[in-house]
Structures are given as C-alpha cells and as structure tokens.
C-alpha positions as a printed NumPy array, in Angstrom:
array([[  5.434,  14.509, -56.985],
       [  8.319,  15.448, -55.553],
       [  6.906,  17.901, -53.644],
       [  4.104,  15.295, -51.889],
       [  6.964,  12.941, -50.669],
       [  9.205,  15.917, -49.072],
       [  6.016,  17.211, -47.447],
       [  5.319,  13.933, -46.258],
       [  8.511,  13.245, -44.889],
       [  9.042,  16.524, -43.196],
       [  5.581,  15.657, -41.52 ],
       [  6.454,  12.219, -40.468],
       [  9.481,  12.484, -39.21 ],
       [  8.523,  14.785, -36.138],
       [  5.505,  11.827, -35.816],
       [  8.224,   9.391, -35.464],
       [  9.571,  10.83 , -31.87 ],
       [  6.114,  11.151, -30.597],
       [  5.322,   7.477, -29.312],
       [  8.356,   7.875, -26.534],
       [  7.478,  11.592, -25.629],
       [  5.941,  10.268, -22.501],
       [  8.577,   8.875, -21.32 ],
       [ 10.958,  11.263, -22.135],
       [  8.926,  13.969, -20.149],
       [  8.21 ,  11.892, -17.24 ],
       [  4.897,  10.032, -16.827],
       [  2.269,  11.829, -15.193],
       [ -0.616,   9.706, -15.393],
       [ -2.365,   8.392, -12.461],
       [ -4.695,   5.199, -11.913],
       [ -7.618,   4.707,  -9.451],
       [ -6.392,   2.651,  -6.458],
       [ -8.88 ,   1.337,  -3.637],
       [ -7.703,  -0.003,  -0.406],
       [ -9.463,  -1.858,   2.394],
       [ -7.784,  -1.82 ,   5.707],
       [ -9.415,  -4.353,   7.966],
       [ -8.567,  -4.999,  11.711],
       [ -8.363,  -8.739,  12.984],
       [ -7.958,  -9.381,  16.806],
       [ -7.721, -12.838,  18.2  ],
       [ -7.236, -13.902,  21.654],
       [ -5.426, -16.75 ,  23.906],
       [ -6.357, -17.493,  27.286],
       [ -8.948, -18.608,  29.588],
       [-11.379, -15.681,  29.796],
       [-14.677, -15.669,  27.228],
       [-14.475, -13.19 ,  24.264],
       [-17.222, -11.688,  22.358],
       [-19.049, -14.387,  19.901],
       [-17.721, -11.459,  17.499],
       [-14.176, -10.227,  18.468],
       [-12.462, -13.059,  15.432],
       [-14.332, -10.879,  12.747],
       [-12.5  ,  -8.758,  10.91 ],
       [-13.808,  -5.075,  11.103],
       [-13.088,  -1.827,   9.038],
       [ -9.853,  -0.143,  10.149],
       [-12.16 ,   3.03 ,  10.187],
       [-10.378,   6.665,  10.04 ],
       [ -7.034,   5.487,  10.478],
       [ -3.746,   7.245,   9.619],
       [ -1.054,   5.994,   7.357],
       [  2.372,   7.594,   5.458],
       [  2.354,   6.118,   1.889],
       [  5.227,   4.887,   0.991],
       [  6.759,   3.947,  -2.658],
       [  9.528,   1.632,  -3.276],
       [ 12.484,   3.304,  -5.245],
       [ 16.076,   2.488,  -6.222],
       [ 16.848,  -0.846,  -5.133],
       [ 13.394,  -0.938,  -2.619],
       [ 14.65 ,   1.589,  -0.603],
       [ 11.321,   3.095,   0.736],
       [ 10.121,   6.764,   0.265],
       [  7.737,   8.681,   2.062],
       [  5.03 ,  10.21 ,  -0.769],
       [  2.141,  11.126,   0.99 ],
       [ -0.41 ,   9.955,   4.195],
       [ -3.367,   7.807,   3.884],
       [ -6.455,   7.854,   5.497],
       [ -9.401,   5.397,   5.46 ],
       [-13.205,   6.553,   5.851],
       [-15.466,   5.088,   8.181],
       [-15.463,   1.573,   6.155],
       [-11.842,   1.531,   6.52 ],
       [-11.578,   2.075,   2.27 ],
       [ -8.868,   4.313,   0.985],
       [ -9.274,   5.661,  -2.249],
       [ -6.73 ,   7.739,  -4.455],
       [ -4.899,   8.074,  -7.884],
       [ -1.412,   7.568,  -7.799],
       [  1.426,   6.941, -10.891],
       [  3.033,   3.714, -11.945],
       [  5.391,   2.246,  -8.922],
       [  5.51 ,  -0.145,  -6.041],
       [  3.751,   1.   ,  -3.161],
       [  3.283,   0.076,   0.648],
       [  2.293,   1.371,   4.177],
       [  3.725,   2.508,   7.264],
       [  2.965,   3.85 ,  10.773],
       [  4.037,   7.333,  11.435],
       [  5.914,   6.103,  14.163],
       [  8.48 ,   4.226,  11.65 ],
       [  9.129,   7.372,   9.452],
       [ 12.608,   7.607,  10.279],
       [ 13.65 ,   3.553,  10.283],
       [ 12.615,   2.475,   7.463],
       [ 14.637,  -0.621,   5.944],
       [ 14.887,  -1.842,   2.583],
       [ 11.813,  -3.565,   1.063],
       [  9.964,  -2.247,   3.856],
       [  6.227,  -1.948,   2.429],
       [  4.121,  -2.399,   5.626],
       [  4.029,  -1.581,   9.459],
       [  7.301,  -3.582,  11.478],
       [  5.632,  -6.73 ,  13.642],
       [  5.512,  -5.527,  17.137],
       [  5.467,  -7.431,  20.491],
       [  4.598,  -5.789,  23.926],
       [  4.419,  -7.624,  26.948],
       [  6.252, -10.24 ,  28.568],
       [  6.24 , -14.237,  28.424],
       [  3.597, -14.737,  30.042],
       [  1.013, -11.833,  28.664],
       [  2.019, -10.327,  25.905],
       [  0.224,  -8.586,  22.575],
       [  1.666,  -9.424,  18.944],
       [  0.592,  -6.821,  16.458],
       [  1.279,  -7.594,  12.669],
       [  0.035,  -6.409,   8.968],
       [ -0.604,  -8.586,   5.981],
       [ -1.433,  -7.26 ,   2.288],
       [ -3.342,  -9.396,  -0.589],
       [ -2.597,  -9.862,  -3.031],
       [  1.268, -11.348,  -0.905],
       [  3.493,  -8.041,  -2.601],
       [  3.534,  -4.318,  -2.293],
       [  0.808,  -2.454,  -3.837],
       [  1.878,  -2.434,  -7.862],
       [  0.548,  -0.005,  -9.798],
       [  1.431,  -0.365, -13.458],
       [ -0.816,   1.118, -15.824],
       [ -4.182,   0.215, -14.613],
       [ -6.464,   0.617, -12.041],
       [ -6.015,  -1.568,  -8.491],
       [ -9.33 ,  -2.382,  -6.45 ],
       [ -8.702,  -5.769,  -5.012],
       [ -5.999,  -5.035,  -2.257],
       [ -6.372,  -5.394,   1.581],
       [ -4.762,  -4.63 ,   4.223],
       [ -5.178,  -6.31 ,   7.494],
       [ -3.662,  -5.313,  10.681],
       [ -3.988,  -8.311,  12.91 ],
       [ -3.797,  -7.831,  17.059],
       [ -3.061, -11.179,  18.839],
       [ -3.765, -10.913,  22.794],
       [ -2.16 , -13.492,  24.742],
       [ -2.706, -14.687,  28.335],
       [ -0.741, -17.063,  29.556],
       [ -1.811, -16.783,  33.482],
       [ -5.956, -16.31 ,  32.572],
       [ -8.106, -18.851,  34.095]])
C-alpha cells in the first residue's frame, strides 16, 4: 500500500507543473486571422463623379508592415502584409495587439500607433485627406482564437474648392 501512494505521488507531482509549462516556455501557438482592406474615395466639388466612385472597393495587392503593440503600446515592426486581389489578408499570428502601417512610417512610429498617420496634401482650396479606420474601433486583438471579422478601410477624400 505503501508502495501505490509513493508511486502515485512521485507521478503526480511532475503532473502538477505541467498546466503552466506553456507559459513558462513561451507561447507558440498561432490563430487564423483574416483581414479585409477596403478603399473608400469620396469627393467635394462641382465636377460629376462616377455613379460608383462612393463604393468601397478591395484594397487589392497592397503592401503593409505589421505591426504589434508591446510594452506600454510602443509599436513593433513583425512582419509585411499583403492583400490578394480581393483585398483579404490571411495569416496565423500569436496572442498580442496588432495594427498596420505604411512603409513610409517605419521609422516614426508613436505610441499606440496601430494604423497609417492621417495625411493632408494640397492647399486650402484643393486639397486630398487620406485616413484609415479599423472595425471592430481597436487594434487587431488576438487572444486565443481565431479573428475573421476585421476591416480595414483606407478612405481618400478629394476636395475642390475652386470646381465649377
């Protein structure tokens, strides 16, 4: 009898550390994420637009840097993104906060930064604001589970103050 219970205990008790090994080797599992990056252009002035140019469209074959948010939300380059010719993204990443950038902002990245700066080009009178939106309103979470409902929409507004 005594036996059984020092056999059992010398097998349970390396059992017991088991449950917190994978944290205490580091994490390596990684979840299915789907992105779609759409492109939104709307215009101000007097001159006719297409019936279509207010639909969104696929950002198709466009170039990202993947960022993830680390100590504090200080951003970190992990890796480049590109979408297929529907403008989806698809990859398996590990647990963390992610978010997007232009290539162009590599080196200026600022705290919390998880998409592209809001740009403005022009002058007062005709000028072109660029921003990007993500839904759900946060950088991409990924937190054991897969993410498929995310979008990312880079919207161009053209403005002419002078058109007829």
């Amino acid at each position: 009898m005594k036996f059984r219970t020092i056999l059992f205990i010398a097998l349970l008790f390396p059992l017991s550390g088991m449950r917190n090994a994978s944290e205490r080797c580091g994490d390596k599992r990684k979840y299915k994420v789907e992105v779609q990056f759409m492109q939104l252009k709307t215009y101000e002035g007097g001159a006719e637009v297409p019936a279509n140019y207010y639909k969104p469209t696929p950002l198709a074959n466009y170039k990202l840097l993947l960022v993830q948010l680390v100590d504090n939300d200080k951003p970190k380059v992990v890796g480049e993104v590109t979408t297929d010719e529907n403008g989806i993204w698809r990859e398996r990443i590990p647990n963390g906060r992610y978010g997007f950038i232009e290539k162009k902002e590599r080196n200026s990245l600022k705290k919390g930064q998880f998409l592209p700066e809001s740009k403005r080009s022009g002058d007062d009178l005709e000028y072109v604001y660029t921003s990007w939106t993500i839904n759900p309103w946060q950088a991409l979470t990924v937190k054991d589970s897969a993410i498929i409902n995310c979008t990312v929409t880079k919207k161009i507004d053209q403005v002419c103050g002078l058109c007829p």
